[in-house]
N, C-alpha and C positions, 0 to 999 in steps of 0.2 A: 602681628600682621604678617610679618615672612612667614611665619607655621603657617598660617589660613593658605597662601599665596602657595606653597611647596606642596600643603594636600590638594591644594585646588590642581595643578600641573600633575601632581599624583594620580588620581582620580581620572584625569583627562589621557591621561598616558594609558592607562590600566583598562579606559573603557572601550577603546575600540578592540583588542584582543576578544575581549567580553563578548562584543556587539558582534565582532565576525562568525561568533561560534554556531554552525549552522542548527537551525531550528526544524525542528517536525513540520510539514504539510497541515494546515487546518483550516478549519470549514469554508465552504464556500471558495476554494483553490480549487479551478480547473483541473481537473484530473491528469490531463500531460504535463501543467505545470509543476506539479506535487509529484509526479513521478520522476520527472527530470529532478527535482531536489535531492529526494530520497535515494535514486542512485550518484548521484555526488557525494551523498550523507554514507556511501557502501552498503545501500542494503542490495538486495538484488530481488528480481523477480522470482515467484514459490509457484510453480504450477501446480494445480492441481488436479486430480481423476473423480470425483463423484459422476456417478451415471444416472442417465432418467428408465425408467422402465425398461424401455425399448433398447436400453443398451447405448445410448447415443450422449457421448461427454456431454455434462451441464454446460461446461467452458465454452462449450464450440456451439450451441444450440437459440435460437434466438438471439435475441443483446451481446447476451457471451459471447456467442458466434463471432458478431460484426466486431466486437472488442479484440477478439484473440486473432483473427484474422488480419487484422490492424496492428498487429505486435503486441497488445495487450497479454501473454500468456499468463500473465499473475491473478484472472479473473477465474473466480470460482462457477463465477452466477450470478442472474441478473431477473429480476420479478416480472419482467417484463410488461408488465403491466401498472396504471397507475399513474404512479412516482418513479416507478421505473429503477429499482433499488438495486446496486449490484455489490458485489463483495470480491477486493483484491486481497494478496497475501504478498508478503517480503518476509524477508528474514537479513539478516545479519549477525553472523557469528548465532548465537545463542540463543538471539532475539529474535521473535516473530513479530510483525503488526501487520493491522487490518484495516485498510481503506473502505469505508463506505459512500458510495455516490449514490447521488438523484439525480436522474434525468437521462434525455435521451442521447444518442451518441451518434452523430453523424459526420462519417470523416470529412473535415475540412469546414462546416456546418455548426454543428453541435456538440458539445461534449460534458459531461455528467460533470459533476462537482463535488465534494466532497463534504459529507456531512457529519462525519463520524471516522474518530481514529480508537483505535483497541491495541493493548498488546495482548496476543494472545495466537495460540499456533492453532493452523488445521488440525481439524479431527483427522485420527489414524487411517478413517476410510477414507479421507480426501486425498492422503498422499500416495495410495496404492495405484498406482497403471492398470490395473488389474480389476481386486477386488477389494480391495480397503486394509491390507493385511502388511502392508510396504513398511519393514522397520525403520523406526526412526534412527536415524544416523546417532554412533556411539555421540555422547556428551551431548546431544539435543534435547531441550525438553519435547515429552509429549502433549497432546491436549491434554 
């Protein structure tokens, strides 16, 4: 009975360390709440450069737009249509992940939610300012 009693206080002592250890963002997480996580968790925002024809950042053009303009710069793109689908980037140390939200975003209003986590880094043209050619920093993985 004192073993049972000693694991039990074991157990109880051991689990909040456990319980505080911060956890990934998932689905259905407000998209500023999940990003407020994940920069406590040290990831940080990954801008990205993909362009539309016309020369004009995906980031910055429609949804994007109103996201990146709103501090959002870790937005790649947004479907705009729909469901309204957009795709963010972080990174940490070595680590990439990828937010995916639904819905519309309207500051103070509305804001997307998150449906989807990936680890996985932008393609090589997303990271170029340019044209898609921007080396990856030494020790990063690529797409």
């Amino acid at each position: 009975m004192h073993s049972q009693a000693f694991l039990v206080a074991l157990l109880l002592a051991l689990a909040p360390a456990h319980a505080a250890e911060p956890r990934p963002p998932s689905a259905e997480v407000p998209l500023g709440e999940a990003r407020k996580a994940l920069l406590a968790q040290g990831w940080t925002p990954r801008e990205t450069f993909l362009t539309l024809d016309n020369g004009t950042r995906e980031s910055q053009w429609g949804d994007a737009g109103l996201l990146y303009r709103a501090g959002f710069v870790e937005v790649e793109r947004c479907t705009g249509t729909g469901a309204n689908y957009c795709t963010f980037n972080y990174r940490r140390g070595r680590s990439c992940l990828v937010l995916q939200t639904k819905g519309e975003f309207e500051p103070g209003r509305y804001e997307p939610a998150i449906v989807q986590r990936l680890h996985r880094c932008p393609s090589k043209e997303a990271l170029h300012p340019e044209n898609g050619s921007e080396s990856t920093p030494p020790g990063e993985p690529s797409s």
